[in-house]
C-alpha positions in Angstrom: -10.2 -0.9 18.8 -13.4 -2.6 19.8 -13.6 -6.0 20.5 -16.3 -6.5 17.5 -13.1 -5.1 15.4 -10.6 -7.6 17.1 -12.7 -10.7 16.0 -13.4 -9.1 12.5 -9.5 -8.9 12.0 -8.7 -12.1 13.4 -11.7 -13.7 10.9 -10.1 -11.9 8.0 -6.1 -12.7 8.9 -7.9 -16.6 8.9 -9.5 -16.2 5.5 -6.3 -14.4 3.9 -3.1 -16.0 6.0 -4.6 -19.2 7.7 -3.7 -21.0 4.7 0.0 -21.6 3.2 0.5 -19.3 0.0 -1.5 -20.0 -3.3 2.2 -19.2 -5.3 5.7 -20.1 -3.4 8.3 -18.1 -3.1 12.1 -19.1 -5.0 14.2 -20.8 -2.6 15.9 -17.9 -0.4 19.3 -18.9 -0.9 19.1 -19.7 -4.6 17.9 -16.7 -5.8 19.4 -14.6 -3.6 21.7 -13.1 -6.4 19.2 -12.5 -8.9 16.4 -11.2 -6.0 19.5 -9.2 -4.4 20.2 -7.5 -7.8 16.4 -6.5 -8.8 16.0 -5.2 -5.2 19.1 -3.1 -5.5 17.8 -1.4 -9.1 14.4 -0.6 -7.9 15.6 1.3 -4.9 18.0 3.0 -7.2 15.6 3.5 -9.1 13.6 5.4 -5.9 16.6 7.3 -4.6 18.5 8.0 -8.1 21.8 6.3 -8.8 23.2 3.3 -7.4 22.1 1.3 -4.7 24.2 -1.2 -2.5 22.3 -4.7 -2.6 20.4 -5.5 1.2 21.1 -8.0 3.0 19.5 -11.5 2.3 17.9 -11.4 5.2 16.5 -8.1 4.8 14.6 -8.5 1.6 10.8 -9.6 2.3 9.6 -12.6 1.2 6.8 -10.9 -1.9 10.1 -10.3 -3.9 10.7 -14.0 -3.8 7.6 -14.6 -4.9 7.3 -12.3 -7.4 10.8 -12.7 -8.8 9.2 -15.6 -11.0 7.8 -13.3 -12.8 10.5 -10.9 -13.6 9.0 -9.0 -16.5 5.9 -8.1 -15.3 7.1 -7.4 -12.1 9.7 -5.0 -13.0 7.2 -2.7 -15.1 4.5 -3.3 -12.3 7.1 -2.0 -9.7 8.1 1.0 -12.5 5.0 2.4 -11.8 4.5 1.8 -8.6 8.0 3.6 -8.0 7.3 6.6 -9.5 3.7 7.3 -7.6 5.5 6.6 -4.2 9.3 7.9 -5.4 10.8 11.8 -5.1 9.5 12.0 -8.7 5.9 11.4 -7.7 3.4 14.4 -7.7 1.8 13.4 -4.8 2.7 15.1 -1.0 3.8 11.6 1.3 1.0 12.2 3.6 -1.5 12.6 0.7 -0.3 9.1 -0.7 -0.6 7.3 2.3 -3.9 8.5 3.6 -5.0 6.8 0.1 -3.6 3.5 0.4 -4.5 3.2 3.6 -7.7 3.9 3.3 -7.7 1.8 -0.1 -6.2 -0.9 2.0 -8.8 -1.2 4.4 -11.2 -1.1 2.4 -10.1 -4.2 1.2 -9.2 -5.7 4.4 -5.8 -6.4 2.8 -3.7 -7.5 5.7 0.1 -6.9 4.5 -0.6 -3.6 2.4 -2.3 -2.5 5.6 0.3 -3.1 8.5 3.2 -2.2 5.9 1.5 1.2 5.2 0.8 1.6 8.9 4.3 2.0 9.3 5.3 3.5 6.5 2.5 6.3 7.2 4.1 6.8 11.1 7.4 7.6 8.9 5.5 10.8 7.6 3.8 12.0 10.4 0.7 10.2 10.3 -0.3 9.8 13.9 -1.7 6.3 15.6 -4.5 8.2 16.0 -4.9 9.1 12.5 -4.3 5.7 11.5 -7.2 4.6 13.6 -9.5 6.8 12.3 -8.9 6.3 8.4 -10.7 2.6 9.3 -13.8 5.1 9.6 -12.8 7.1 6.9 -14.1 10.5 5.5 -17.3 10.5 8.0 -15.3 10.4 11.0 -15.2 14.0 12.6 -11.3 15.5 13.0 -10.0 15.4 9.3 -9.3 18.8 7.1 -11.4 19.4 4.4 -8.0 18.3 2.2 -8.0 15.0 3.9 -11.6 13.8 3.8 -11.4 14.3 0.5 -8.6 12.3 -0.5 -10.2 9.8 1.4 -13.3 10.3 0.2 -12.2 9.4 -3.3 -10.7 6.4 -2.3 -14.2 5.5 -1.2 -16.4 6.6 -3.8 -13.7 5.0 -6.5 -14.3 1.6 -5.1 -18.0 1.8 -4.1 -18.8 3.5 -7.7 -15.2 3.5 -10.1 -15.6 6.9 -9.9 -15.0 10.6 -8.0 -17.8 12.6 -7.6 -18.1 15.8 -8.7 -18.1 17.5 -5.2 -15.1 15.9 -4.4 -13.5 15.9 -7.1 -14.0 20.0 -6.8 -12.4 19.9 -3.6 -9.4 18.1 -3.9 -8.6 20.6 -7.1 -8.7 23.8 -4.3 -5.4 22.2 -2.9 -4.0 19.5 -5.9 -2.4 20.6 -9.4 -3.6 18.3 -12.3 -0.6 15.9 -12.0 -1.3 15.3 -8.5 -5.4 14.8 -9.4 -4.0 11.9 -12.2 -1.5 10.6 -10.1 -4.0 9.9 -7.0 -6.2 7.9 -9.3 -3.8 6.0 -10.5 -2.6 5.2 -6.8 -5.7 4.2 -5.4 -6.1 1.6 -8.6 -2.0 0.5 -7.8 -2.7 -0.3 -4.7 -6.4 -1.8 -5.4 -4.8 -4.2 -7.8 -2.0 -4.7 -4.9 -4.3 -5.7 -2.4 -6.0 -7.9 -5.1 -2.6 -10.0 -6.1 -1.5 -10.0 -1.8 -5.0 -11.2 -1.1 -5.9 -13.8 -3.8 -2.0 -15.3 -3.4 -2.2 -15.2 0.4 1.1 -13.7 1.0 2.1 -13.8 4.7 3.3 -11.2 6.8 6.8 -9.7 7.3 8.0 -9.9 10.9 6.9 -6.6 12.7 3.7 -6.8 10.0 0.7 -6.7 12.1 -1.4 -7.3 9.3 -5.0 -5.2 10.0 -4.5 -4.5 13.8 -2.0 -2.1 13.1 -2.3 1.1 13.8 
């Protein structure tokens, strides 16, 4: 990471985080039964079956916020689910190049550092990581790869995939997993709108944009 890259981060992390949340959270220990029990059904929901609550202390602080509004959040999280669940179409490593390249993009702090991680858990290398902040022109990617990224950037610079790539990504993806990446680059554009505007901080161990 370059020092020009350093001071662009910390500008951004000032403009998203520097100020206290737009929206605050419910009480921690007020909610904690209702926020304990909605945590528990969406990773259920994830795994199949039954889920044992977490911990209070375990469950970040966006489901506090968003547990206000419980019945758009549970269908928002429905579909969200299912594009990053067992049931999704979508390969892990496929879905994550996406966001992360969606969520840089955007310079969106917390979905960036919390799909840094996530991304390490599938085999997506530190070096990888580094270079999505490029994106499709960096030099090292398959053909596969640039293109998934390549749709997350010609989807935000135009709203839509170009017919070259778009050609490309259907030599290795069935028509469910073609749908399914559209619809996770606009899940997670639409994240990293609502994180932004609402200036949700980070989760301890978040790093916000200088992860990697």
């Amino acid at each position: 990471m370059t020092d020009a890259t350093a001071a662009a981060i910390e500008a951004r992390h000032r403009e998203v985080l520097g100020q206290p949340p737009r929206i605050a959270p419910l009480d921690r220990q007020s909610a904690a039964e209702q926020v304990q029990a909605d945590t528990a059904k969406l990773r259920g929901d994830i795994v199949g079956g039954d889920a044992a609550p977490l911990p209070l202390d375990a469950i970040p602080e966006i489901m506090f916020t968003m547990a206000k509004f419980p019945e758009i959040w549970a269908r928002y999280m429905a579909v969200s689910m299912h594009l990053q669940g067992p049931k999704g179409a979508l390969k892990p490593r496929d879905r994550q190049l996406a966001i992360l390249r969606t969520g840089w993009l955007l310079q969106a702090p917390f979905e960036w550092g919390e799909h840094a991680r996530q991304s390490k858990a599938v085999g997506i290398t530190t070096e990888e990581i580094e270079r999505v902040t490029t994106g499709s022109s960096a030099p090292g990617w398959s053909d596969h790869d640039r293109a998934i990224l390549r749709a997350a950037e010609e989807l935000r610079e135009g709203a839509i995939v170009s017919d070259e790539t778009w050609d490309r990504l259907a030599l290795t993806m069935s028509e469910s997993e073609l749908l399914e990446l559209l619809l996770l680059i606009g899940q997670f554009t639409t994240t990293a709108y609502f994180q932004n505007a609402l200036r949700l901080r980070l989760e301890p161990g978040n790093p916000g944009l200088s992860a990697r």
